[in-house]
C-alpha positions in Angstrom: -12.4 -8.0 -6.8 -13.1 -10.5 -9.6 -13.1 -9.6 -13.3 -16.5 -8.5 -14.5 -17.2 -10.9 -17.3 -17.5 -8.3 -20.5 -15.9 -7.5 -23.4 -14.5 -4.2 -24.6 -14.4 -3.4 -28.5 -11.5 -0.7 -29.5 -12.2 -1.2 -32.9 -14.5 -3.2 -35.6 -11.7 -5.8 -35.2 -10.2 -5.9 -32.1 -12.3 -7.3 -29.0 -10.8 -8.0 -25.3 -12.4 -11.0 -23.4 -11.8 -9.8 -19.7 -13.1 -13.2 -18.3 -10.0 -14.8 -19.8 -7.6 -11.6 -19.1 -5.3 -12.7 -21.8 -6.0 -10.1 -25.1 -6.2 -7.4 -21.9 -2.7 -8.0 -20.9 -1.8 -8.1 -24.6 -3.5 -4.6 -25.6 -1.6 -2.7 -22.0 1.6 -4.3 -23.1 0.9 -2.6 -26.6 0.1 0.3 -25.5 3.1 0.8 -22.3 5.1 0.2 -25.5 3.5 2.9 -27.6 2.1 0.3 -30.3 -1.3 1.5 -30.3 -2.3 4.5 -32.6 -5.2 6.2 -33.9 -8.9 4.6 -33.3 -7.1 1.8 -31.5 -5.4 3.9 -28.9 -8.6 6.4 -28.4 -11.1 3.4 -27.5 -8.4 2.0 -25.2 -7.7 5.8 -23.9 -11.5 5.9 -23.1 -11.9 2.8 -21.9 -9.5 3.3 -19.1 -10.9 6.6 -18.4 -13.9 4.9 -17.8 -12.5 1.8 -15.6 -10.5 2.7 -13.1 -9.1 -0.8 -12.6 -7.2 -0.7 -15.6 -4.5 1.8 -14.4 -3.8 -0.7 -11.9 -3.4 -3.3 -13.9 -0.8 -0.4 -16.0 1.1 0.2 -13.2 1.6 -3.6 -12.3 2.6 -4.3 -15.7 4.9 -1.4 -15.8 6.6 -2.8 -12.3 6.8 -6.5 -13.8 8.5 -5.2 -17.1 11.5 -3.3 -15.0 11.7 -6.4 -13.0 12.4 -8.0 -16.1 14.7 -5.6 -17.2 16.5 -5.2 -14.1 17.0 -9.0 -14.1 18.4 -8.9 -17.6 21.1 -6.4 -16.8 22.0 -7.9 -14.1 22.2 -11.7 -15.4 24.6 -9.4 -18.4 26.9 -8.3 -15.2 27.1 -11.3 -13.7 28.2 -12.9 -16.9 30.6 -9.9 -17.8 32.4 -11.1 -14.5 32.4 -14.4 -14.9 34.3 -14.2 -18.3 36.7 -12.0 -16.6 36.8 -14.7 -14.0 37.8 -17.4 -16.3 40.4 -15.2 -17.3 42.4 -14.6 -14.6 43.7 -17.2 -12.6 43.1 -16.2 -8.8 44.7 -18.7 -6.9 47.8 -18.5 -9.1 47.9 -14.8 -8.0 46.7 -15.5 -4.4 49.8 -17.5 -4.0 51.9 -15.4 -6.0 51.0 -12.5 -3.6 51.5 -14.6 -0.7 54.5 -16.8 -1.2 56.6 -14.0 -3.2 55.2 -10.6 -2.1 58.0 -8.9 -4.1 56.6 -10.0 -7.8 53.3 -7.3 -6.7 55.1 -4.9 -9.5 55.7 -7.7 -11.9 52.3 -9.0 -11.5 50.8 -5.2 -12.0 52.4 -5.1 -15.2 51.5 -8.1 -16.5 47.5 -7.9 -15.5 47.2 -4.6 -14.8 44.5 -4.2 -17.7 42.5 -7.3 -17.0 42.2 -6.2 -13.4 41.3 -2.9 -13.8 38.4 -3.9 -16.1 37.1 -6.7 -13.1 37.6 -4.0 -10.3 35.7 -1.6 -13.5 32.7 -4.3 -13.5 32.3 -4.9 -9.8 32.0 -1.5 -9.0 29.3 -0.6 -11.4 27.5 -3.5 -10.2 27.5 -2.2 -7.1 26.5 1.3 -8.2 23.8 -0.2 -10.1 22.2 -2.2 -7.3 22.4 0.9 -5.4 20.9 3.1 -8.2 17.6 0.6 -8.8 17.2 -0.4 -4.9 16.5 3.3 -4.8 19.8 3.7 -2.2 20.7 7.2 -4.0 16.5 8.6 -3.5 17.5 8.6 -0.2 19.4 11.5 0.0 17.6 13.4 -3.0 13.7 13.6 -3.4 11.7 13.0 -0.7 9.8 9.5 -1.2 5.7 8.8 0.1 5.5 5.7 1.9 1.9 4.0 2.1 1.6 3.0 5.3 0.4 -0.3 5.1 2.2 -2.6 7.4 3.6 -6.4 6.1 3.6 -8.0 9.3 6.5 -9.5 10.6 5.8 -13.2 11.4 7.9 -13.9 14.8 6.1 -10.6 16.0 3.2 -11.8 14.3 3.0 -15.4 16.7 3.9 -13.3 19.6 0.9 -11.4 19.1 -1.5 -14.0 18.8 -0.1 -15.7 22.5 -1.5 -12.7 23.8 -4.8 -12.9 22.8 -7.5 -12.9 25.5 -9.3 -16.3 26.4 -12.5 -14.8 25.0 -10.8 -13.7 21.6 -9.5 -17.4 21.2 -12.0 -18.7 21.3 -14.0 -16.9 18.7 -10.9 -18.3 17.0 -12.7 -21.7 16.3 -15.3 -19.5 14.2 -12.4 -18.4 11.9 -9.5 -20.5 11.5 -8.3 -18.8 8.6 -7.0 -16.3 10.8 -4.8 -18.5 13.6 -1.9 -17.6 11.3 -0.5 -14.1 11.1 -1.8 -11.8 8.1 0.4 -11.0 5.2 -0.4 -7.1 5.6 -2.3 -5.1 7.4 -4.4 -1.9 7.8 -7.1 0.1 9.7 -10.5 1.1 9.0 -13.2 3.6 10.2 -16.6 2.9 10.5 -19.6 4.1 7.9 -22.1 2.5 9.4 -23.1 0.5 12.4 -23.9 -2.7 10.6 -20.2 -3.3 9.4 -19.4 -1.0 6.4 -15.9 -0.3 6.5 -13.3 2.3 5.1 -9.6 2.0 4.3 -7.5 2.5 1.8 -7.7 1.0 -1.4 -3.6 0.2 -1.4 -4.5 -1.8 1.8 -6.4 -4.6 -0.2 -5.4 -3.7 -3.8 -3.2 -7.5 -4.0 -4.6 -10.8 -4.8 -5.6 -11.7 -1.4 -7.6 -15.1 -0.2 -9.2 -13.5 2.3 -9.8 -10.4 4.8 -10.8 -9.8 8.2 -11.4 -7.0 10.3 -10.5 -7.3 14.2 -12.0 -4.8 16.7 -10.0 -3.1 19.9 -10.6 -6.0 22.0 -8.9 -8.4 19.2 -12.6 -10.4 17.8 -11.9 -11.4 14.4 -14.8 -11.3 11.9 -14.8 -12.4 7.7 -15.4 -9.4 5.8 -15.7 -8.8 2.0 -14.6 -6.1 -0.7 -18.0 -4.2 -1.6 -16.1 -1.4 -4.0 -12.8 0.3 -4.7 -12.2 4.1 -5.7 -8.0 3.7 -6.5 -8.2 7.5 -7.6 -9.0 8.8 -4.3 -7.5 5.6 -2.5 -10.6 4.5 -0.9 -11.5 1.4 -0.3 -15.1 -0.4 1.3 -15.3 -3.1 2.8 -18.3 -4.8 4.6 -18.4 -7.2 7.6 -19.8 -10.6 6.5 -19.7 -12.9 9.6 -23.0 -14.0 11.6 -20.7 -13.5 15.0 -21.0 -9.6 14.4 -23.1 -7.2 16.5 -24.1 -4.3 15.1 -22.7 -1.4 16.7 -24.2 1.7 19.0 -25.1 4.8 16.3 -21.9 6.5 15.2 -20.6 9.0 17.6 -18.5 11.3 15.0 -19.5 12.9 11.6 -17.6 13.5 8.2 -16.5 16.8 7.8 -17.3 18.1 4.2 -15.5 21.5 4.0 -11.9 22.6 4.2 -10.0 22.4 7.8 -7.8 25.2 8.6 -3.4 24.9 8.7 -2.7 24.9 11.9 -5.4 22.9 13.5 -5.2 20.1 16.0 -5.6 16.7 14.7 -5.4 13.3 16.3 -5.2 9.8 14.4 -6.1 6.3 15.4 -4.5 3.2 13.7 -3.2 -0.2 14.0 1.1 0.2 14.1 1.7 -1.8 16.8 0.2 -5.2 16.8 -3.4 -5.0 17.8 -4.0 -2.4 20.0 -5.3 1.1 18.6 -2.8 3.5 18.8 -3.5 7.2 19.4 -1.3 10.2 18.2 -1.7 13.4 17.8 -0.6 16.9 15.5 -1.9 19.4 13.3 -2.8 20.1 9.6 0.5 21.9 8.1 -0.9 22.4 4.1 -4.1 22.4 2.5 -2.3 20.3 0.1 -0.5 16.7 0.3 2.5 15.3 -1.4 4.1 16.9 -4.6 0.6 19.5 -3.9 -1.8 16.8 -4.8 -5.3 18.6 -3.0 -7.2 15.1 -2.0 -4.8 15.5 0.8 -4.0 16.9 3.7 -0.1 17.3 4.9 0.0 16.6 8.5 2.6 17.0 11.2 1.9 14.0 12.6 4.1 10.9 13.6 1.9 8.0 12.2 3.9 4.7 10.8 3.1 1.5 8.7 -0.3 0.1 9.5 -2.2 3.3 10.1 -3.4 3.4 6.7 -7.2 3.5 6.5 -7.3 5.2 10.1 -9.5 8.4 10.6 -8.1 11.6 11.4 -9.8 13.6 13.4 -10.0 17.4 14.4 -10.7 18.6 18.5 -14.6 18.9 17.9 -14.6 15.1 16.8 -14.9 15.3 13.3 -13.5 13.1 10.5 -11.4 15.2 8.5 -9.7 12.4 6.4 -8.4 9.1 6.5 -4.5 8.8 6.9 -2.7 7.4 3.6 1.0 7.8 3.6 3.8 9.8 4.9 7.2 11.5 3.7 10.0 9.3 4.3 12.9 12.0 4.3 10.9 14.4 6.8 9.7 12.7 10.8 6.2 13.6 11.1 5.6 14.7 7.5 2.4 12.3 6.6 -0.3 12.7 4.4 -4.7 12.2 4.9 -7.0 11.9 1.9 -9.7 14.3 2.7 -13.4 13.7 3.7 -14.8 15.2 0.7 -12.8 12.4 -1.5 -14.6 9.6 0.8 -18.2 11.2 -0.2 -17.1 11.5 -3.6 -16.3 7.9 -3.6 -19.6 6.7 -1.8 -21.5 8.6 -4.6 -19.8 6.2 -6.9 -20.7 2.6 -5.6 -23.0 1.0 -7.5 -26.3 -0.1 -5.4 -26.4 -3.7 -6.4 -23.4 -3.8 -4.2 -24.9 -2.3 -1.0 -27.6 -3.9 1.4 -29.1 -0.2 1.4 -28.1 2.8 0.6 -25.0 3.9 2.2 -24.8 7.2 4.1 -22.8 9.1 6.0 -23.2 9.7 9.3 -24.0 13.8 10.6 -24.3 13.4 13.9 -21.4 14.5 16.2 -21.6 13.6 20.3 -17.5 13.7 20.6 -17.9 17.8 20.6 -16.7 19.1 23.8 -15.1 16.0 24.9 -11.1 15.6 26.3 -9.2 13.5 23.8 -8.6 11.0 26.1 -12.6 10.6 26.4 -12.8 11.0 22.5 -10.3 8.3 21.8 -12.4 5.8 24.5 -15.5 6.2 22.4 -14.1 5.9 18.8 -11.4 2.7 19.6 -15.2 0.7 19.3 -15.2 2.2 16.0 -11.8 1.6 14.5 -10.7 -1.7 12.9 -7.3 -3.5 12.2 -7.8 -5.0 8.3 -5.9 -8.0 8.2 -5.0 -9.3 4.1 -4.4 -12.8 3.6 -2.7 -13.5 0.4 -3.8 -16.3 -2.3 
């Protein structure tokens, strides 16, 4: 979303134009490096308390700074080695090893320390690339994997050859999207005039654009109404004259608690762009490292079913799916309904056509899953990002 033009005082002397984003980036950096103290560093405390943005643009300024410093200590190897390099002769020794293989012990003696100190270097390079490329984590802590999806662009192309003849040519409507997207998503319906749910790391980039394409592959322009990154929700509304509105909302959104041990299914865009369908149960009240927004479930859901509803056997919406474990198969992860409300409470009206509410009407109850998932696919979106 664009910057809010506004300015934030943290003190009698300090001001922060956000139009211009410059002082901003100066006051994080000062206070990721612990700079900030007293009045200063309460205002700025409270001020991010109050702007949930601003941990984003933390966290991103955190990741650019190890970049940095990863690049540094790298650049420091790699010029280590060289020296070393420049040091030893290696074709000199190449031959010598060839030509007279029985001056090895000669050789030994006379290099041995210079050699030990490349072979030294090399091999905590290696360890160290392994270290921050988070090799190691593999075989530790389990990680969480967001399951957005960065599309891979021959499958991409492939996908857009098999396209329907009526889906191309809506294409003339909305050339922006002939190309593949950078990433991709689902969404869930709120309403049936285009308001949209996914997940705020979905669309949290710089992006040009964004589209939403329905089960039979129609693309239609659609905008970023209002974010909620401590619950990971994001909503989006459908802003494209080609959109019909859709038939009243078939499911609800289920408020309370669901029980362990209950079966779930989820819908979601992981291969290309048909709506895939699979299916589990609720294993913990509580999601990764016990955070209690989410739901653990056993459930085998992969990259590009973020933003996709999860749904219990009476056709309810008991979360939308966020992430999985990437140590344990089927060990994924749904923020819970209540969060979704919580957010919607949240978004300002100016930013709504009307007031945005949630649907309590339930006509999936009693229904085969197979007949469930034929009435909700209508419902359920692939986001498509396109980056700036």
């Amino acid at each position: 979303m664009p910057a809010k033009a506004e300015e934030i005082v943290f003190s009698a002397e300090i001001e922060i134009d956000m139009s211009t984003n410059q002082q901003l980036t100066e006051a994080i950096e000062r206070y990721v490096n612990g700079e900030m103290s007293g009045d200063e560093l309460t205002r700025f405390e409270q001020y991010r308390k109050e702007n949930a943005e601003i941990d984003g643009k933390i966290s991103e300024h955190k990741r650019f700074t190890n970049v940095l410093t990863q690049y540094r200590e790298r650049k420091e190897l790699e010029d280590k080695l060289n020296a070393i390099h420049c040091e030893i002769d290696v074709h000199s020794l190449v031959e010598e090893m060839t030509v007279h293989p029985a001056w090895i012990v000669q050789l030994w003696r006379n290099h041995h320390s210079k050699i030990s100190v490349a072979a030294s270097v090399a091999i905590f390079a290696v360890l160290t690339t392994m270290f921050f490329t988070g090799y190691f984590n593999r075989f530790s802590q389990p990680q969480y994997q967001q399951l957005s999806s960065k599309l891979d662009q021959v499958a991409a192309s492939t996908a857009q050859l098999k396209k329907t003849t009526g889906a191309l040519a809506r294409e003339i409507h909305h050339p922006r999207t002939t190309g593949p997207s950078n990433y991709s998503g689902t969404g869930l319906a709120l309403s049936s005039d285009g308001y949209i749910v996914t997940n705020y790391h979905v669309v949290s980039g710089k992006f040009d654009s964004l589209y939403v394409r329905d089960a039979d592959g129609n693309p239609y322009k659609a905008k970023l109404v209002y974010t909620a990154p401590q619950y990971d929700i994001a909503i989006l509304k459908v802003d494209d004259n080609q959109f019909e509105n859709l038939p009243a909302l078939p499911y609800n959104f289920k408020r309370a608690k669901s029980d362990v041990g209950e079966d779930v299914f989820a819908i979601g865009y992981s291969e290309g762009d048909s709506p895939v369908f699979d299916r589990g149960y609720v294993s913990s009240d509580n999601g990764f490292k016990s955070d209690s927004s989410e739901y653990r479930v056993s459930i085998p859901v992969n990259p590009g079913n973020s933003g996709g509803p999860l749904i219990n056997s009476k056709g309810n919406i008991i979360g939308i799916v966020s992430g999985r474990q990437t140590q344990t198969e089927g060990a994924s992860y749904a923020k819970k309904s209540a969060y979704l409300y919580k957010a919607i409470q949240n978004v300002p009206l100016d930013s709504l056509s009307h007031k945005l509410s949630l649907s309590n009407k339930n006509t999936l109850a009693g229904l085969s899953p197979v007949q469930q998932f034929k009435k909700l696919q209508d419902y359920v979106f692939k986001v498509e990002v396109y980056e700036k």
